[in-house]
C-alpha positions, 0 to 999 in steps of 0.5 A, spaced: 832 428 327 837 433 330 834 441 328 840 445 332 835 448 338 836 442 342 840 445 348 834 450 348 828 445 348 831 439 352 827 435 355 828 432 363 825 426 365 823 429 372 819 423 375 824 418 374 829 423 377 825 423 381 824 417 385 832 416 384 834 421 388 828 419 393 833 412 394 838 415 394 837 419 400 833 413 403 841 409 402 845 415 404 841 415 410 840 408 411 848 408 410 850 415 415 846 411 420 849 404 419 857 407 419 854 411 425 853 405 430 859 401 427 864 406 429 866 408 422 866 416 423 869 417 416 864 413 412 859 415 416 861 423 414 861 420 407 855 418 406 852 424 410 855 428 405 852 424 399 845 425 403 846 433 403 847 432 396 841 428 394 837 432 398 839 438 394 838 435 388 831 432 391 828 439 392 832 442 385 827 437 382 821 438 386 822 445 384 823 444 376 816 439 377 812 444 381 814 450 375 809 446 370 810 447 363 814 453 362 819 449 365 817 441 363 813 441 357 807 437 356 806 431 352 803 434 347 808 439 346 814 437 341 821 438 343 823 441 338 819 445 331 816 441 327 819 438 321 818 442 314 812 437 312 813 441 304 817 437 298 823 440 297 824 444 291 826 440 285 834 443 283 835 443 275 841 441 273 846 448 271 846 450 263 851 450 260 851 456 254 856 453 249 856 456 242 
């Protein structure tokens, strides 16, 4: 149920995002010393750039987690209000006043 406010309220999952970017840093890594001992510089500056970004993105993360729930609302803490749980109101059909 769309309710308008959801750029407001949106959720991230943050765990899952996360252990992402703890492998991704792992392959950057993994990869900038690879290309390293190859002999391939450029690759190896490549890789060592995606690893500066993915450790960035590792602490933004961390941050948001370590922010609690003003950030990242719980569970118990619906992502957007609660749906108007009261029946609609029964519309009469308009009367017409002919003579």
């Amino acid at each position: 149920m769309r309710t308008g406010s959801e750029p407001a309220t949106a959720r991230s999952a943050l765990r899952a995002r996360l252990w992402l970017s703890v492998w991704g840093v792992a392959w950057a890594i993994f990869g900038t010393a690879v290309f390293a001992l190859v002999g391939r510089p450029g690759w190896a500056a490549a890789c060592g750039v995606l690893w500066l970004v993915a450790t960035v993105d590792l602490v933004m993360i961390l941050r948001h987690i370590r922010q609690g729930p003003h950030y990242q609302p719980g569970r118990d803490v619906p992502p957007y209000s609660p749906a108007d749980t009261r029946p609609p109101r029964s519309r009469r059909p308009p009367q017409h006043g002919h003579p």
